[in-house]
N, C-alpha and C positions, 0 to 999 in steps of 0.2 A: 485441747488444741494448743500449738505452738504459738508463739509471741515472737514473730519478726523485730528485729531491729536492725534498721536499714541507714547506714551515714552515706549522705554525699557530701563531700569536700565544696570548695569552691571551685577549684580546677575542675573535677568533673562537671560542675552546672554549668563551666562556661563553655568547657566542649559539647556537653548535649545543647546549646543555644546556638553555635557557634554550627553543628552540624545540620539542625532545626533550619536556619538561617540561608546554609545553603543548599541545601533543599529547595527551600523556600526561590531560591533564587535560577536554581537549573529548570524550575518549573515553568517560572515567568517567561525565562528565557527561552524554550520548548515552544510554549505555546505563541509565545510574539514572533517564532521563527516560522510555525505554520498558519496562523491565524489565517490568513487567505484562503491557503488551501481548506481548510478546517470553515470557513462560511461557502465556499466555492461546493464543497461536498454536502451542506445544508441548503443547498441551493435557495440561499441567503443574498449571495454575489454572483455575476457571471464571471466565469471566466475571462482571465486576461487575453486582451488579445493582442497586446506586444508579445507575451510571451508562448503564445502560439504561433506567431510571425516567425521566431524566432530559429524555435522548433522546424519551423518548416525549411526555411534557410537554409538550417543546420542538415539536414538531409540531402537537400539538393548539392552542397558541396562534397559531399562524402561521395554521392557515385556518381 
């Protein structure tokens, strides 16, 4: 069997931390953007109902 030897530098650990990192952070971001909806569909929360107001408004001025 073969014997790997494998160098990272420092420049690449700080890209793979740096990539890790925002990952880490589109995630956060993703999920703090639906969260509502995301307890709304576990019917954890009800539904908003300004933003059903909303909704409806919006309809009635279009026709």
């Amino acid at each position: 069997m073969k014997e790997l030897i494998a160098y990272i530098d420092p420049s690449s650990g700080g890209q793979i931390l740096t990539i890790i990192a925002g990952g880490l952070a589109a995630v956060a971001v993703t999920i703090r953007m639906y969260w509502h909806r995301l307890l709304v569909l576990l019917r954890i929360r009800k539904p908003d109902e300004t933003s059903a107001g909303k909704e409806a408004q919006g309809g009635a001025d279009a026709g």
